[in-house]
C-alpha positions in Angstrom: -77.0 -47.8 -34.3 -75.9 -48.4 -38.3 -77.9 -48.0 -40.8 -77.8 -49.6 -43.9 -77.6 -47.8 -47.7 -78.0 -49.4 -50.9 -74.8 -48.1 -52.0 -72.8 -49.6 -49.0 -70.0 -52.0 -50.2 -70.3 -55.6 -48.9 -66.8 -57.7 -48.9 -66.7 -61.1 -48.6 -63.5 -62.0 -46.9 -64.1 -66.0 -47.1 -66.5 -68.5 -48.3 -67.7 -71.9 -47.1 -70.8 -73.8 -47.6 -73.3 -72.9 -44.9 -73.8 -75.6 -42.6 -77.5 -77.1 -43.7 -80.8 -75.1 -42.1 -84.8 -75.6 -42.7 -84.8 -71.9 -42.7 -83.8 -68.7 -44.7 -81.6 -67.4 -42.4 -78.3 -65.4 -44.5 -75.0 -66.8 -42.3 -71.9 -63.7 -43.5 -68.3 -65.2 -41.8 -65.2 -63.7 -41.5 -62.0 -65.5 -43.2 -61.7 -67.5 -39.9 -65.4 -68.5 -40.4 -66.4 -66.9 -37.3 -69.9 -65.3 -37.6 -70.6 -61.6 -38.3 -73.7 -60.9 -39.7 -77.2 -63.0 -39.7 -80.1 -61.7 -41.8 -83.6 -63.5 -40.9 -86.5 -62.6 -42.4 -89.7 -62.4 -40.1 -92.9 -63.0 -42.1 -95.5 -60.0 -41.0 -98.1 -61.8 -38.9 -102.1 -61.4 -40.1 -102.9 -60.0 -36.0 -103.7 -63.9 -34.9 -101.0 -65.3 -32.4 -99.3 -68.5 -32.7 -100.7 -70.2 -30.6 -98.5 -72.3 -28.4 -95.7 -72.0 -31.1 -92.8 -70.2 -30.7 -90.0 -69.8 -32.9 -87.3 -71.7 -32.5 -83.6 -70.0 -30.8 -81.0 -69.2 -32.6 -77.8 -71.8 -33.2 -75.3 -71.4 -30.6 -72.5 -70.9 -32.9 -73.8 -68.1 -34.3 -76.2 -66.7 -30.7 -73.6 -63.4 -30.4 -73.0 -62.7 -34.4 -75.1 -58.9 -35.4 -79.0 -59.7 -36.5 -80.6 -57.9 -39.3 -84.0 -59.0 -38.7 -86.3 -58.1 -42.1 -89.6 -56.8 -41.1 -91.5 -57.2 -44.1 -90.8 -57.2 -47.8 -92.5 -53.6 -48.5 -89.6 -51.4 -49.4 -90.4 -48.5 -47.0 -89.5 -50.9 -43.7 -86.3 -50.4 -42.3 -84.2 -53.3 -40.9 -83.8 -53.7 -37.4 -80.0 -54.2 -36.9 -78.7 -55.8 -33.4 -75.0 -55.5 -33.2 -72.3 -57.3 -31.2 -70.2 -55.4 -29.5 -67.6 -58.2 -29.8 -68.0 -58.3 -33.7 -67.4 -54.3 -33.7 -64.4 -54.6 -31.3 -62.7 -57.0 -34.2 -63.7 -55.0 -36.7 -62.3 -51.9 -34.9 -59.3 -54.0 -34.4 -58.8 -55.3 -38.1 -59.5 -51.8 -39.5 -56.6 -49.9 -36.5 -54.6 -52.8 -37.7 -54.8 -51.8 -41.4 -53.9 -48.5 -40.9 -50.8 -49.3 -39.2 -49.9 -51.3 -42.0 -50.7 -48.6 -44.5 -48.2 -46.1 -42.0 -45.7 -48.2 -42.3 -45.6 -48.9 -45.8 -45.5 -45.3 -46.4 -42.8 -44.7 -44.5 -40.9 -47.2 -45.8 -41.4 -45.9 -49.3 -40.6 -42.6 -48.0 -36.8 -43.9 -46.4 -33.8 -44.3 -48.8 -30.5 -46.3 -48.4 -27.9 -43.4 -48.2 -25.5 -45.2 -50.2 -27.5 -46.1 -52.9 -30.2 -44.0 -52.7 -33.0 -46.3 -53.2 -35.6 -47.4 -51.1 -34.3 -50.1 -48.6 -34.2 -54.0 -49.7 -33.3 -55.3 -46.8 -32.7 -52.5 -43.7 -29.6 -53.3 -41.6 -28.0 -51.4 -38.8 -24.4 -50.8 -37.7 -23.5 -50.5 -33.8 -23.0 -47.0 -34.9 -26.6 -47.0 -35.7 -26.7 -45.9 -39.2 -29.4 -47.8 -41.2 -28.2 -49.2 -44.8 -29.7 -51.9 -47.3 -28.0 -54.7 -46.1 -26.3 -55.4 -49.2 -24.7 -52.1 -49.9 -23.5 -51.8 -45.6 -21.7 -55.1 -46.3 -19.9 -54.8 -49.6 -18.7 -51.2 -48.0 -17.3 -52.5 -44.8 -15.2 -55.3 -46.5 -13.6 -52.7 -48.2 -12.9 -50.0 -46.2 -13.8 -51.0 -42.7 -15.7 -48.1 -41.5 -18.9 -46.8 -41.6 -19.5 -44.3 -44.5 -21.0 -41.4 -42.4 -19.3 -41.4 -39.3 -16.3 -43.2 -40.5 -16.0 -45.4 -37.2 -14.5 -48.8 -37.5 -16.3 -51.4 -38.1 -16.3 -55.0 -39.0 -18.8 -57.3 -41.2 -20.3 -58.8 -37.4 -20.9 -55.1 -36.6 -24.1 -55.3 -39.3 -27.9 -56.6 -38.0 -30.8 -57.1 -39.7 -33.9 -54.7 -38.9 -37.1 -56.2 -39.3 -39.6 -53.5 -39.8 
């Protein structure tokens, strides 16, 4: 179970107008405007029941988001947080994702075109399997036919693109 700080961040990864409610429920979306969080406030009640009321269920479209239901207003109650386990699995998901990205950007800083030494523009690949910027592979096979590090023969149809 999470719990909440006051210095956690909070980004908002889309905004659209919240479809119209008689109530003071807080709707948070993701980009795709799928539902994440729902923060209802429950009003404390004086020790009578309601009779034969009974509040009313939650929209479908947003039935499996997480629930932050507000206790009270005094400052010492803690919210009660429901999560989704569906909601956590994407977020899992979008955060592994993220990381991935970030691995391979790093590495492609990290790689260099051995001819000109500079990080690749666009990678390309010989059948000998050495990886050049695509630019500098093809101006050095129409002049000398051969592949700079192992010197086998090649020909401008012996370079592919690698999409990393």
């Amino acid at each position: 179970m999470s719990q909440l700080a006051e210095d956690d961040d909070v980004v908002v990864v889309g905004a659209r107008p919240a479809p119209p409610s008689d109530d003071d429920d807080i709707l948070v979306t993701d980009a795709a405007g799928n539902p994440i969080v729902i923060m209802r406030p429950i009003v404390a009640s004086s020790g009578r029941r309601n009779r034969g009321r009974r509040r009313p269920p939650p929209p479908p479209a947003v039935a499996n988001a997480d629930v932050i239901e507000l206790l009270s207003d005094n400052e010492d109650a803690n919210p009660r947080i429901v999560l989704d386990p569906q909601a956590q699995a994407r977020a899992n998901a979008l955060e592994e994702n993220r990381k991935r990205e970030r691995i391979v950007e790093t590495a492609k800083a990290k790689m260099r075109c051995p001819l000109c030494l500079d990080p690749y523009e666009e990678m390309a690949s010989t059948t000998c399997g050495h990886v050049y910027c695509k630019e500098c592979i093809t101006l050095v096979v129409a002049k000398i036919h051969k592949c700079p590090l192992c010197q086998r023969k090649l020909a401008t149809r012996d370079i592919h693109a690698i999409f990393v």
